[in-house]
C-alpha positions as CSV (number, residue, x, y, z in Angstrom):
1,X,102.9,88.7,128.1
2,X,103.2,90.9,125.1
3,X,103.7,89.5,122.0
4,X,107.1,90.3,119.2
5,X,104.4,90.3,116.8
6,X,102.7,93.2,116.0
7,X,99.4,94.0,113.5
8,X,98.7,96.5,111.5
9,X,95.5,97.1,110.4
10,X,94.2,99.2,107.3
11,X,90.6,100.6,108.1
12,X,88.3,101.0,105.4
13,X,86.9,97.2,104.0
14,X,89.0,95.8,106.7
15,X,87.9,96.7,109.8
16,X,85.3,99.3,108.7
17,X,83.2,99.1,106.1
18,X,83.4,101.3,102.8
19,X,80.9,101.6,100.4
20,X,80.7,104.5,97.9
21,X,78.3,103.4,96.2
22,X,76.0,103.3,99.3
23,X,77.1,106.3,100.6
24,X,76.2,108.2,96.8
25,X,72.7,106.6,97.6
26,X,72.3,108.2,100.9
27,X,73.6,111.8,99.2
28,X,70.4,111.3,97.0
29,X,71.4,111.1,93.9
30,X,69.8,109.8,90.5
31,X,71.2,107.0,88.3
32,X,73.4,110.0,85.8
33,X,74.4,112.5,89.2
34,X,75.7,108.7,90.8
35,X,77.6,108.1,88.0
36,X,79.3,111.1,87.8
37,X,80.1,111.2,91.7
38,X,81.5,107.8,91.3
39,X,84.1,109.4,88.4
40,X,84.6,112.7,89.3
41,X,85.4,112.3,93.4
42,X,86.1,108.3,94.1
43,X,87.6,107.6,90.5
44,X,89.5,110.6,90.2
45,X,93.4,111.1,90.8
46,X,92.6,114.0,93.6
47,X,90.7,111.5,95.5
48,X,94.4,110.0,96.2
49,X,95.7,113.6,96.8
50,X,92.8,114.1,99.7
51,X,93.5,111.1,101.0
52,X,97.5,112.0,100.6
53,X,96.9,115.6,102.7
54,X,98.2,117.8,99.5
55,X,94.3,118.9,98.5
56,X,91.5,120.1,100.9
57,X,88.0,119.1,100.7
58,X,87.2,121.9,100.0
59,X,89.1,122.1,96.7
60,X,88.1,118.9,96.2
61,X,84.4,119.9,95.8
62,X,85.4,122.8,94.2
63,X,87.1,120.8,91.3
64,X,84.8,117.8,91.0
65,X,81.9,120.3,90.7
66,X,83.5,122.1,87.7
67,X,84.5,118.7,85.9
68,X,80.9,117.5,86.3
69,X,78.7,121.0,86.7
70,X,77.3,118.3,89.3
71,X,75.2,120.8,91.9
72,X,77.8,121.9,94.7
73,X,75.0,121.1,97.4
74,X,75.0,117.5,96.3
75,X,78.6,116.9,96.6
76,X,78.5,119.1,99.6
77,X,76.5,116.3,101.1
78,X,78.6,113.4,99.8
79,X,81.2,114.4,101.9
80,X,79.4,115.8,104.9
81,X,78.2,112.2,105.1
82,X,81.5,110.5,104.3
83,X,83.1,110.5,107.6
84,X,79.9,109.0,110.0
85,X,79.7,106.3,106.8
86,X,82.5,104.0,107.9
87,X,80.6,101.9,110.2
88,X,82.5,99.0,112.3
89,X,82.4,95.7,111.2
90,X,81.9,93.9,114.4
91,X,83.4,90.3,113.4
92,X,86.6,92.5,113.1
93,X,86.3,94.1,115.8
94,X,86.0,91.1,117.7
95,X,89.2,90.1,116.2
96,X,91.0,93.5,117.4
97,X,89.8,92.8,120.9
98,X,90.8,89.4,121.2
99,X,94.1,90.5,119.5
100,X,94.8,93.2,122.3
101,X,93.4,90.6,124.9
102,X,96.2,88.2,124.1
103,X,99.0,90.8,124.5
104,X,99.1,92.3,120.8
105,X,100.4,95.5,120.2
106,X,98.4,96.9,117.2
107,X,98.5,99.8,115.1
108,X,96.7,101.8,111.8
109,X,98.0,102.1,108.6
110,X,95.4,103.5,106.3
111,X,94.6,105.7,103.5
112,X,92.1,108.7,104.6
113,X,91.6,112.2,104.1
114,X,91.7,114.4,107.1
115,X,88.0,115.1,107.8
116,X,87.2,111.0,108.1
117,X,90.8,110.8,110.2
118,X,89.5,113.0,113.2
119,X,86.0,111.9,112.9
120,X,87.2,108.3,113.5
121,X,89.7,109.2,116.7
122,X,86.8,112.0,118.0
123,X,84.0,109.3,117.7
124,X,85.0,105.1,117.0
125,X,84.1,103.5,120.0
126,X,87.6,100.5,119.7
127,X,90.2,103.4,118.8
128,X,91.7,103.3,122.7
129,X,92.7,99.4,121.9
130,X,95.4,101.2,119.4
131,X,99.2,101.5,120.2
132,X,99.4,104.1,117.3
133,X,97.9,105.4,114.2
134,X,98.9,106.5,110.9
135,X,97.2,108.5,108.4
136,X,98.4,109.3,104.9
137,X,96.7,112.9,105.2
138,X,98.8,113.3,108.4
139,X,102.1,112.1,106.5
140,X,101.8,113.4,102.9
141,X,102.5,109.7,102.1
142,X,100.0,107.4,100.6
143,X,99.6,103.4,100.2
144,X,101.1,101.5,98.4
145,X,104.5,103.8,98.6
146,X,107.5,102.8,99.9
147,X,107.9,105.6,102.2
148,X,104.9,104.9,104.1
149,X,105.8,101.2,105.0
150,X,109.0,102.9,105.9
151,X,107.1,105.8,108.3
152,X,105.3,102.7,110.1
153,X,108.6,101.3,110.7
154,X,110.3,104.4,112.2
155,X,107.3,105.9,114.3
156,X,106.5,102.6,116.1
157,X,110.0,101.4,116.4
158,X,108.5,98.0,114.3
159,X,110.8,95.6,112.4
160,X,109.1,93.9,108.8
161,X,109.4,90.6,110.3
162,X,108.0,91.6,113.4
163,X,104.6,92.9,111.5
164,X,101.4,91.4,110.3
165,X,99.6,93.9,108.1
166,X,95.9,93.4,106.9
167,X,94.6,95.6,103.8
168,X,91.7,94.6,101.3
169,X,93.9,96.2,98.4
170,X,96.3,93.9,96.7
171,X,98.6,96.4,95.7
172,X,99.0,97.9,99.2
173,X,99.6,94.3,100.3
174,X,102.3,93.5,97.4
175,X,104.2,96.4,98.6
176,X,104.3,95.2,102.4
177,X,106.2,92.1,101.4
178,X,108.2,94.2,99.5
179,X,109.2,95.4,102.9
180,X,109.6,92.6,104.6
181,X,106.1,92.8,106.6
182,X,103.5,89.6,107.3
183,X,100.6,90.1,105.5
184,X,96.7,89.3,105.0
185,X,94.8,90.2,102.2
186,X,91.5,90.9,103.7
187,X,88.6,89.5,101.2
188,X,85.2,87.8,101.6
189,X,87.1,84.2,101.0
190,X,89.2,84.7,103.6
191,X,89.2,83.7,107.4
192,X,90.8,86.1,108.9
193,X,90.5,84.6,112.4
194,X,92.5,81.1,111.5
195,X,95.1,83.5,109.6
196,X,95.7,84.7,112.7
197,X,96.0,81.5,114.5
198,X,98.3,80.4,112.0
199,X,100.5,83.5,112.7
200,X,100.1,82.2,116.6
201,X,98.5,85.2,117.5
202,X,95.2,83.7,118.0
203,X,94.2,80.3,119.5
204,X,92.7,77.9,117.4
């Protein structure tokens, strides 16, 4: 039987792992090139506007590279690698299956720029256990603003009561009980299994 509950998942650090830090590694960069990567493209407001759909990588590389005068090959790379980066994390996986198994309907909510968006529809093995999706690039809305809790809502036909929605941002999760949605703040501390159980999605 299908459950009045739905979940909503966010993707990155919840059910696939993000680490830029990592991922500037693998680019090959030295200690000074990492640290201006880390400022110039994942610190930097047009980060938000990639991930919001209203700047293309391409003029995202453009401008980081003549913030930093980092090499254009290097950042180049960065994001060439970005997309194949976010790996599964299988315990959550697990979770998504057993979700579905047990008559879940669940969706995606997340923050992502349009290059790592296709990958992960073209490519991630669980993405058929989804009733929907929902990208911020596809939108031009971004986490944590109102309108996108709102877009969730209309697209799905979901209710806020009706919705338990897992992110490993705080803000992003203040502004879904603003809206009347169940939530989970995903962290290391947290057993995400038993809060799903306590929500009676899950057994015990």
């Amino acid at each position: 039987m299908k459950s009045q509950i739905s979940v909503v998942f966010d993707l990155g650090g919840v059910l696939l792992n993000w680490n830029p830090q990592k991922l500037i590694e693998q680019a090959g960069a030295n200690v000074h090139e990492a640290a201006l990567l880390q400022r110039h493209v994942f610190e930097h407001q047009d980060w938000l506007e990639l991930d919001r759909g209203t700047l293309t990588r391409e003029m995202a590389q453009q401008r980081a590279i003549e913030r930093s005068d980092l090499k254009a090959s290097l950042v180049e790379r960065l994001f060439d690698l970005l997309p194949s980066s976010l790996e599964p994390i299988p315990a959550m996986v697990k979770n998504l299956e057993s979700l579905v198994d047990q008559g879940v309907p669940c969706y995606v909510l997340s923050n992502m720029h349009e290059a790592s968006a296709r990958f992960l529809e073209q490519n991630c093995d669980f993405w058929p256990l989804f009733e929907g999706t929902l990208f911020s690039c596809d939108e031009k809305l971004i986490k944590p603003e109102r309108a996108i809790y709102e877009r969730v809502e209309e697209k799905f036909d979901l209710k806020g009561p009706n919705i338990v929605f897992l992110d490993d941002t705080q803000d992003n999760i203040r502004a879904a009980k603003q809206q009347g949605w169940g939530t989970i703040h995903v962290q290391a501390s947290v057993d995400v299994r038993g809060e799903f159980a306590r929500w009676g999605l899950l057994p015990n």
